[in-house]
N, C-alpha and C positions, 0 to 999 in steps of 0.2 A: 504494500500500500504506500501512496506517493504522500508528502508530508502537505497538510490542507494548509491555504495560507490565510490569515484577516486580511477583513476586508482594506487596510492602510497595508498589507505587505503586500498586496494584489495591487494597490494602485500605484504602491513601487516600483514593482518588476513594470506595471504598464504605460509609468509617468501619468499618470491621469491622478486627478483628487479620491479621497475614497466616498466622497458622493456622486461623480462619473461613475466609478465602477459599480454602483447601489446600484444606479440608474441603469444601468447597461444589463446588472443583473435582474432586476425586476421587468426590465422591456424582453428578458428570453434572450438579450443576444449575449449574452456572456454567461456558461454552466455558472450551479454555483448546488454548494449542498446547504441545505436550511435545518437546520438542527428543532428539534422541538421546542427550547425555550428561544426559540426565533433568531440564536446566534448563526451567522453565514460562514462560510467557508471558501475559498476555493483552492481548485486543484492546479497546480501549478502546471503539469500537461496540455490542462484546460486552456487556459493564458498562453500556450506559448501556441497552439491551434487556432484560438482567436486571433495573434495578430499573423499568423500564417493567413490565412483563410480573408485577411483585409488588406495583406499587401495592394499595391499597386506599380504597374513598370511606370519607369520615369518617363514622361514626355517628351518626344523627339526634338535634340536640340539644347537640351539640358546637359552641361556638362557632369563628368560622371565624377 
């Protein structure tokens, strides 16, 4: 089992605030595990899929 991160270590790894990543968790677009007394989770796997999966190529022209 992968080590679960909070919600401020998730916004770490992702630069975002950790009200961005609430928000990204509650809209479905970012996994997250929700514990019964409502504490969040995530999997750090998870995060690095998410910003796989939102890449973009650079626009032609842009130096590299």
């Amino acid at each position: 089992m992968t080590k679960l991160l909070t919600q401020s270590e998730a916004a770490d790894v992702l630069q975002l605030t950790p009200r961005q990543v609430l928000r990204l968790a509650n809209r479905g677009e970012l996994p997250s595990v929700v514990f019964p007394n409502k504490e969040i989770r995530f999997d750090a796997v998870d995060l690095a899929r998410f910003v796989k999966s939102h890449k973009r190529p650079l626009p032609q022209g842009v130096p590299q």
